[in-house]
C-alpha positions in Angstrom: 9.7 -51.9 -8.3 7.5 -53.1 -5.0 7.7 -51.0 -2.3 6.2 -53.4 0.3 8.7 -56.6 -0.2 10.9 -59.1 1.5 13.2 -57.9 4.5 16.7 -58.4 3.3 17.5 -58.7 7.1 14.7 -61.2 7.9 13.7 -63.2 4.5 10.8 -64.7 6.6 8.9 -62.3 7.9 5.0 -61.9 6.8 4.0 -59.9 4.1 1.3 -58.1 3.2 0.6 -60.7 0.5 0.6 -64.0 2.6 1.4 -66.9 1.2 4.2 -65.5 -1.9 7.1 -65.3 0.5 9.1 -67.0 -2.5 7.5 -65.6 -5.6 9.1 -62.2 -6.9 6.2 -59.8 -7.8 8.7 -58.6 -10.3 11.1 -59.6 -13.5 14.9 -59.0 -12.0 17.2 -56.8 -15.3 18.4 -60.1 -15.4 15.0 -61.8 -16.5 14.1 -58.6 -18.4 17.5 -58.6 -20.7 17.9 -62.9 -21.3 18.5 -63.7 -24.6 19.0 -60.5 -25.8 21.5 -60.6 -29.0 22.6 -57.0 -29.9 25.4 -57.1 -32.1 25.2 -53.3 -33.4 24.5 -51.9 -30.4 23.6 -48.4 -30.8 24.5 -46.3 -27.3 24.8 -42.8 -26.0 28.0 -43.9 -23.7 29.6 -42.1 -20.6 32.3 -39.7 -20.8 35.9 -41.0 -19.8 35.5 -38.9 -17.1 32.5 -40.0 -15.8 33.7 -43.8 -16.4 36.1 -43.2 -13.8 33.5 -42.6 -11.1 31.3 -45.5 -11.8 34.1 -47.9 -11.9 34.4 -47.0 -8.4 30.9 -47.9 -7.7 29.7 -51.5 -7.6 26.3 -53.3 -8.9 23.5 -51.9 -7.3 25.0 -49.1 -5.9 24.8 -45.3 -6.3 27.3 -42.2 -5.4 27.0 -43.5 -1.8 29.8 -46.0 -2.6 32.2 -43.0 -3.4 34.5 -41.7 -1.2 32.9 -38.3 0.3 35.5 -36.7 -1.4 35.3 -38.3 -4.8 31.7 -37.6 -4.6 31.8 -34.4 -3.6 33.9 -33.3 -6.6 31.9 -35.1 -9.3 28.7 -33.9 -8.1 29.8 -29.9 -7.5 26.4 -28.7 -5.6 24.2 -31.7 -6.3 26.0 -33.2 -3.7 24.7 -30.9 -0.8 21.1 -31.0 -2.1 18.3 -32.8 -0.2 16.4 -35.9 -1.5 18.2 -39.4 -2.2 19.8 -38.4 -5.3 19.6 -41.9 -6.4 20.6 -41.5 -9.9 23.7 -40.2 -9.1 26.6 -43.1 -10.3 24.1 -45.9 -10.4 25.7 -49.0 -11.5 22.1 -51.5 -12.0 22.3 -54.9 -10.3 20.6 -58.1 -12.3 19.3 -59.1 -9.3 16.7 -56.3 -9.2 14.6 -54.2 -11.6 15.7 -52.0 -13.5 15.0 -48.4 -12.5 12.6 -45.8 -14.8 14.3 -45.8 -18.3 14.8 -43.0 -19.1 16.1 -41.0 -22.2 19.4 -39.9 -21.2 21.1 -42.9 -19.3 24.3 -41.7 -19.9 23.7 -39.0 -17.4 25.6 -38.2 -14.8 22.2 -38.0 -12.1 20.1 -40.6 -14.7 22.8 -42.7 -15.0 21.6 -46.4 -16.4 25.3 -48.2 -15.8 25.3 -51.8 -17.4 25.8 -53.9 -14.0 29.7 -55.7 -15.1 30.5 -53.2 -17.9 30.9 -49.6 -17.4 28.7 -48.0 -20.0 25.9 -47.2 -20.4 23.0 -49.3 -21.3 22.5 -49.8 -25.0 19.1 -48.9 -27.3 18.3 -52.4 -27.7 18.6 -53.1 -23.7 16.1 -50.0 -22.8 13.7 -51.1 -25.7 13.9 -54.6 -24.4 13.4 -53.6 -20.6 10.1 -51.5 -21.8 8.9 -54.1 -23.6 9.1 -53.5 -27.4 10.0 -56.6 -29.5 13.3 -57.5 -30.5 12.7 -56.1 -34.2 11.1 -53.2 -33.4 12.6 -50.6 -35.3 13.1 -47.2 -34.2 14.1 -43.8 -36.2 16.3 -40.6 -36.4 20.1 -40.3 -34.4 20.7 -41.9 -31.4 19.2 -39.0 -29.1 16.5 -39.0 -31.0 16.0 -43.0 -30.6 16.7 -42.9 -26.9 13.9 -40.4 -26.5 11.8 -42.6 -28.6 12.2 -45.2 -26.0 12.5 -43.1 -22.4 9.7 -41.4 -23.1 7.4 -44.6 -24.4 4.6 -45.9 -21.8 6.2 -49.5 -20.9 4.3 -51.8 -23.4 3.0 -54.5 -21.3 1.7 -51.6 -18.9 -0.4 -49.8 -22.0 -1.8 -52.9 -22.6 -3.3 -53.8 -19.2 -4.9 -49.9 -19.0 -5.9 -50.9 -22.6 -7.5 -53.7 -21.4 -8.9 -52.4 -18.0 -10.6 -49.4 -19.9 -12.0 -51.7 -22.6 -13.6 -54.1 -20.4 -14.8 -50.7 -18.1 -16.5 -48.9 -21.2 -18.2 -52.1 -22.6 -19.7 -52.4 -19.5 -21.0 -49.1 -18.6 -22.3 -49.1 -22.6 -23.9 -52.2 -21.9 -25.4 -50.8 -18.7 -26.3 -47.7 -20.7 -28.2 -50.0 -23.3 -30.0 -51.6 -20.4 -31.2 -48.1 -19.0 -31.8 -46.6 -22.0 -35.7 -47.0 -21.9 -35.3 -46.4 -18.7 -35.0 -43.3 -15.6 -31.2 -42.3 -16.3 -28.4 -44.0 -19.3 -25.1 -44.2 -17.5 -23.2 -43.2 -20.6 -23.5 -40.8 -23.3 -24.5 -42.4 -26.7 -22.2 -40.4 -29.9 -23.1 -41.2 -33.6 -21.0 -39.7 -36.3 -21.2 -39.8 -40.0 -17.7 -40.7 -41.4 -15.5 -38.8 -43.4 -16.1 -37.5 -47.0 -12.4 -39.0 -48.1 -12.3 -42.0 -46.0 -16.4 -43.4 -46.6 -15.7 -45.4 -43.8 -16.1 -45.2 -39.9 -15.9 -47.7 -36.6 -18.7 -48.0 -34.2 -18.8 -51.0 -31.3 -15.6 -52.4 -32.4 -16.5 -52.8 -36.2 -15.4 -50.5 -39.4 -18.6 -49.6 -41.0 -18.9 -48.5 -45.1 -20.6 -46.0 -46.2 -23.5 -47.4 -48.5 -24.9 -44.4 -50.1 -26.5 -45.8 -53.5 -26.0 -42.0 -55.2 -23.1 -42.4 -54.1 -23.6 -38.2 -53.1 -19.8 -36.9 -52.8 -20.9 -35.0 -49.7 -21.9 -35.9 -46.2 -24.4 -34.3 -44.0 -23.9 -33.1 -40.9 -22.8 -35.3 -38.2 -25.1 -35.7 -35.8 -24.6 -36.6 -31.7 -27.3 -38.0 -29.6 -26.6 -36.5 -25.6 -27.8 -38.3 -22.3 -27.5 -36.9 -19.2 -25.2 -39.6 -17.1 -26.6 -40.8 -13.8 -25.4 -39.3 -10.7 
């Protein structure tokens, strides 16, 4: 979520980004969950117990919204520790992003509560909030699924640094190339032969075949080329 946004006191103050006062930097739970059609929802739910906290707690809200008392006896020492303890009770608003899934979200200082329903959000919901596809299908019991998911780099987000890096390294390869007759290579050049089983390797974004016309059942050695990067 943004940390440098709107004032929900004065909508029209400036920004640090002038000129977006009306465009939301970010996709509201709302956004992320539309369409969604779960009809087999698979869920690691709250306790009864624990349902009868968060139905005290409304959307967008955390263990604050308890009574002192309340909170105090569903929190036992967590309650007197220092930092915001955000996750404590936290009922998710649509209007806002949803927090870091993560793999438990039906604990008690994790807790991912559906904003109208008290439970927990379900498999499907976390998947979809990450960014997997609808059908993506994941393995094992229901722990083992929500870990699957909490513990997954957000989709969308793997492929931007996927992206970032790829357009990075071809450039610094293709300033390497430019250099390479030159004082100092900015990258290091590696060449290796490919595997006895698999007779096939990639290099510069292309699968390459072995073409051995003895068709010898061994390889030799692989062999790397070194250059010292410039400093």
């Amino acid at each position: 979520a943004p940390t440098h946004g709107l004032s929900l006191e004065d909508p029209n103050q400036e920004t640090l980004f002038t000129g977006r006062q009306q465009e939301l930097p970010f996709a509201t739970l709302k956004e992320a969950l539309d369409g969604l059609h779960d009809p087999d929802p698979v869920v690691l739910d709250f306790s009864p117990r624990k349902k009868s906290f968060l139905e005290m707690v409304p959307p967008g809200s955390n263990w604050r919204s308890l009574p002192p008392e309340v909170a105090q006896e569903s929190m036992g020492k967590a309650y007197f520790a220092k930092g915001g303890r955000s996750g404590w009770w936290r009922r998710l608003t649509w209007d806002l992003p949803c927090p870091t899934v993560v793999t438990m979200p039906n604990h008690a200082s994790t807790a991912l509560c559906h904003p109208t329903e008290t439970r927990a959000l379900t498999l499907r919901e976390c998947a979809r909030i990450q960014g997997f596809p609808d059908e993506w299908e994941f393995s094992g019991s229901p722990a083992e699924q929500f870990r699957q998911v909490g513990n997954a780099v957000p989709v969308i987000l793997g492929e931007v640094c996927g992206e970032l890096l790829a357009d990075h390294l071809g450039a610094a390869y293709s300033e390497g190339l430019e250099k390479r007759d030159g004082q100092h290579p900015t990258v290091r050049q590696v060449y290796l032969r490919s595997h006895i089983r698999t007779r096939r390797w990639f290099h510069n974004g292309q699968t390459r075949v072995w073409e051995d016309p003895e068709d010898l059942p061994t390889y030799g050695a692989a062999k790397t080329n070194r250059r010292e990067a410039s400093r």
